[in-house]
N, C-alpha and C positions, 0 to 999 in steps of 0.2 A: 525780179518781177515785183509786180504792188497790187496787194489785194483792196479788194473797193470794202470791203468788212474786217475787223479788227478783231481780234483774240486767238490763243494759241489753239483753240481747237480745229480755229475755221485754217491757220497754214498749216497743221498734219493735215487736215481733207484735204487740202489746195495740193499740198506733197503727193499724195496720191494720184489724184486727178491725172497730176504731171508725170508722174510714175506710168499710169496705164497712157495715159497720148503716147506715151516715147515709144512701149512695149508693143504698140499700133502703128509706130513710124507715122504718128501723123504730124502735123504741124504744130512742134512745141513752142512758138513763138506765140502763134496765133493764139493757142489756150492762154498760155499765160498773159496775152494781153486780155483776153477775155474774162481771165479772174480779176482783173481793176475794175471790170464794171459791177462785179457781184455787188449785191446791194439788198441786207437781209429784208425780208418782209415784215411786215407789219404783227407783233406778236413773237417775232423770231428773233431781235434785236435789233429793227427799226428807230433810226435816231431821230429827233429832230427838236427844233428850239423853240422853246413857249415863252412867253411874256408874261411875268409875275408885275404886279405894280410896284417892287423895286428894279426889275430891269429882266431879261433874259437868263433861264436856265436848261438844263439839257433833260430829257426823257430817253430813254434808253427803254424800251417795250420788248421785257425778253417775256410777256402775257399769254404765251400761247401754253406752255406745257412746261415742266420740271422734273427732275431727277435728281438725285443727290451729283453726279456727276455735271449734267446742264447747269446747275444753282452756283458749283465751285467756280464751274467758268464765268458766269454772270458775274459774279460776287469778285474775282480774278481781274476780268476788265474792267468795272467800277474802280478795281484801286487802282489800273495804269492811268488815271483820267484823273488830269489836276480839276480841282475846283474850282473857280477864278474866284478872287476878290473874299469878301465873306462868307464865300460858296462852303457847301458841303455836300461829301460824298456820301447820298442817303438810299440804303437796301431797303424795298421794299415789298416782301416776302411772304408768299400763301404757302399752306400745306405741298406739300409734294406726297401724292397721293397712291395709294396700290402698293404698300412698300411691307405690310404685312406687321408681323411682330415688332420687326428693326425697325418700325416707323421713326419713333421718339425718340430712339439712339438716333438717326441719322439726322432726326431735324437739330440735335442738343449738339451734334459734331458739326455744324459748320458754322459753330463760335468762334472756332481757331481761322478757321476761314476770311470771317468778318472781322478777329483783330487784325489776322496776319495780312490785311489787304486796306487798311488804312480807313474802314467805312466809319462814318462819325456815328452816323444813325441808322435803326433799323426800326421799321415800322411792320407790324408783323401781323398776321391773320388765322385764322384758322386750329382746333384745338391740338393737332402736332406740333405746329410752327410756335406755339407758346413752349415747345421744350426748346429751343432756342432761346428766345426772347429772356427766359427764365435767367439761362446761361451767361446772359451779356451784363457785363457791369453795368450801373445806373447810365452812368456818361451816355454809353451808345442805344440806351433806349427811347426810340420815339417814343411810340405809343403802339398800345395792341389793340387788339379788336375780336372778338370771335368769327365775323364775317368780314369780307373783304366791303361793303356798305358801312359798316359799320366805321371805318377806317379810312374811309374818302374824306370825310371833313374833318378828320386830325389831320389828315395828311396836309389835304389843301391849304390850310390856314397857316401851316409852319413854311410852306417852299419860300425861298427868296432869289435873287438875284445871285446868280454862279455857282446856285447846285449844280450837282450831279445827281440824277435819281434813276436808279433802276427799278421795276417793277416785275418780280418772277412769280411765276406757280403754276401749281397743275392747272389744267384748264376746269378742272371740278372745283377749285376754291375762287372761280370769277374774278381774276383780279384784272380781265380784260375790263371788268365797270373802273377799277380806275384810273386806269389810262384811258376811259371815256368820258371822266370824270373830270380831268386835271385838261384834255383836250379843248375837253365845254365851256372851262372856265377861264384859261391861260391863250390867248392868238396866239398863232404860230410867228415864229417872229421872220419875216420878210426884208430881202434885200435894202427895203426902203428903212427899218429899223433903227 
């Protein structure tokens, strides 16, 4: 069967789904054709192609929420995803927030994350997310920011033609402005393209 969304966490859920239809005797054909249409929302890992004035790149909107575990996987399907051309594969990363004492260990562990997944850059926000940012060789550092505002116009100004760029974080570090940001300014890029 073919899921209409991509990463390993969305085919264990899909495993399950197909697990309880069967233990139902309902129609496992019909589910599994109904997982090719899944199609995440907007903020949940919503894809689509924007128009930089070198040419077309991809947004990946994982904006709505974060966890250490949500982030690996974000961070996980960013590196299955070639970059085309002079493209790069750029993280773009707010606090993940409510995590208590282990905040600062957990945002400084998903360096091994970010090398072990091929991400050239990381643009980073929020004062947890700087124990990261801290972490990463010079090479893979965009640019920081304290706020996610703060970060929109480093960001904007570096995207080119055949990135890859994910944007995650808790929904308290606002990184929904910029994927509202990069929207504003980049057309979506249309069949006629």
């Amino acid at each position: 069967y073919k899921l209409g969304s991509p990463g390993k966490h969305i085919v264990m859920n899909s495993l399950a789904v197909l697990a309880a239809v069967d233990a139902l005797d309902a129609d496992l054909a019909l589910a599994a054709l109904a997982l090719a249409e899944l199609k995440p929302p907007a903020g949940r890992g919503a894809r689509q192609m924007l128009h930089a004035p070198s040419g077309p790149f991809m947004l990946i909107d994982e904006s709505y929420n974060g966890n250490p575990a949500s982030m690996r996987a974000a961070i996980e399907n960013l590196g299955r995803i070639e970059a085309q051309g002079r493209g790069r594969r750029i993280a773009v990363l707010g606090d993940m927030l409510e995590l208590g004492e282990s905040g600062p260990a957990l945002h400084k562990g998903l360096a091994e994350a970010v090398t072990g997944n091929g991400v050239d850059l990381v643009f980073a926000c929020g004062p947890l997310m700087r124990s990261l940012y801290d972490a990463l060789p010079s090479r893979q550092r965009g640019a920081y920011a304290a706020q996610a505002s703060g970060l929109e116009p480093l960001l904007l100004d570096v995207l080119r033609a055949g990135d890859v760029v994910t944007v995650k974080g808790s929904l308290g570090s606002r990184m929904g402005s910029i994927v509202k940001a990069m929207t504003a300014r980049f057309p979506v890029v249309t069949a006629d393209d």
